[in-house]
N, C-alpha and C positions, 0 to 999 in steps of 0.2 A: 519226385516227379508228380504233376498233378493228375490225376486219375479221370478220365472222359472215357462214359459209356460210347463205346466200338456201334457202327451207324453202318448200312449196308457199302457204303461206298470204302472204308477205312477197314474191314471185314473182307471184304475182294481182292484189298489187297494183300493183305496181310496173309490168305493164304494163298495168292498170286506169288509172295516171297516166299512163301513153307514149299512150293510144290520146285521153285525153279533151285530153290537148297537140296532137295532130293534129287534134280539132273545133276545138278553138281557132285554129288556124292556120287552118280553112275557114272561123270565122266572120269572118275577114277579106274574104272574100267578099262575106260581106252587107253588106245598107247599113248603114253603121255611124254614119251622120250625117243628121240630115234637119233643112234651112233652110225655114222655113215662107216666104211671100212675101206681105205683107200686100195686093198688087194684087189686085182681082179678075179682072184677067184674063191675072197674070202665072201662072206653076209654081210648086210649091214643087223644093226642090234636095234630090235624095239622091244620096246619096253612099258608097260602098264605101272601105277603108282604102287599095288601090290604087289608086282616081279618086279620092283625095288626095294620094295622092303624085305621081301625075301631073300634078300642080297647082303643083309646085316652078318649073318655071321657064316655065308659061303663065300665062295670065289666068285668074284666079278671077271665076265668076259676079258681074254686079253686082246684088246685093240690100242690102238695107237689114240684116240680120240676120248676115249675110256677113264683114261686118268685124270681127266677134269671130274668125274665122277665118284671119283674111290673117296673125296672126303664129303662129297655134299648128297651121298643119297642114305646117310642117317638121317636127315631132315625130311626124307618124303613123307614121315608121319602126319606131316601140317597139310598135306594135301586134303586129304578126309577131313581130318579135326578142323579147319577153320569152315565148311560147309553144316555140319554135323552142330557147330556152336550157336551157328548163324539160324539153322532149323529151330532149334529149344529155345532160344529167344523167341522168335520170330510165333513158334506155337505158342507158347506158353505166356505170351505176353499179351494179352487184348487188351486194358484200358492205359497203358502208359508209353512212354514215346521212348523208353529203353530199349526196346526191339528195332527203333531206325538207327539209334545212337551205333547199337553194338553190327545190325548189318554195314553201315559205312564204312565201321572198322575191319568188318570179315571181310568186306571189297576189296579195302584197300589191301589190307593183307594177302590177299590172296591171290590179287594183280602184281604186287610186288613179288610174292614168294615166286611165284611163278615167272616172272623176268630174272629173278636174281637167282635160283636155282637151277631150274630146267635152260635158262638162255636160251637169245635166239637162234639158235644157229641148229638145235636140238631139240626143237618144238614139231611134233607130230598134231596129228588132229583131234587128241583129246585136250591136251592145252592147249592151244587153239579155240577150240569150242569154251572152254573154261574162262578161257580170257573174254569171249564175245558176253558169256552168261553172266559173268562178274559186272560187267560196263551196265548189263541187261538191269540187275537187279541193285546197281546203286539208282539208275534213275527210275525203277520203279519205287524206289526208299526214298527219291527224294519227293515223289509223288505223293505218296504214303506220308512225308513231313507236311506238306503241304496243305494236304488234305486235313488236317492234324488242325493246323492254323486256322483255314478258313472255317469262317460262322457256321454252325452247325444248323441243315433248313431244319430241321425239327425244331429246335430251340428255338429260331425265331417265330416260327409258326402261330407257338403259343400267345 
């Protein structure tokens, strides 16, 4: 990759992208799952990406809606970890354009993981939010490419 000294504008964003990676890693917080329970005098089940992982080696809730869940909530790991990737790039990276490369990838992964795991039908409001902040910070990466591209006014200044 070729190396271009970071300009205020390509700096704004870049920790525009490091700070909306750290919402992301909060919306792990929220409930990021919700099992409806067709009893009427049972609960429904929410659930945060953390009270799924803690679900690895105890009993998961018995609901009826649940066992779409008994094989796909080893995988909540990827919920952290693709924000968490996407942040170290995105810090660590000033003069090279590997930091938009690898966010486009943690977007997309992480809009998928998130449809192909949690599904619609069991989306609460932390993915929910997660999906809006995903959409948020691919077009801020493509801004961030963009930006990347166009002539640099310093440079031509000179």
């Amino acid at each position: 990759m070729i190396r271009i000294r970071e300009n205020k504008t390509r700096k704004k964003l870049r920790i525009t992208q490091c700070v909306l990676y750290l919402i992301q890693i909060f919306m792990c917080t929220l409930t990021f799952v919700h099992i409806p329970n067709p009893d009427s005098n049972g609960r429904d089940f929410y659930a945060t990406v953390f009270d799924m992982l803690g679900y690895l080696g105890g009993t998961f809730p018995d609901m009826p809606a649940s066992a779409a869940f008994q094989s796909y909530y080893p995988y909540f790991f990827i919920f952290p970890l693709i924000p968490i990737v996407g942040f170290f790039f995105c810090a660590l990276d000033k003069e090279r354009n590997m930091k938009n490369i690898v966010s486009v990838f943690c977007c997309l992964f992480g809009v998928l993981s998130i449809l192909l795991i949690v599904t619609l039908n069991f989306m609460d409001i932390g993915s929910m939010l997660s999906l809006l902040f995903y959409i948020l910070i691919s077009f801020i990466t493509a801004i961030a490419m963009m930006a990347r591209i166009a002539d640099n006014p310093e440079k031509s200044a000179q």
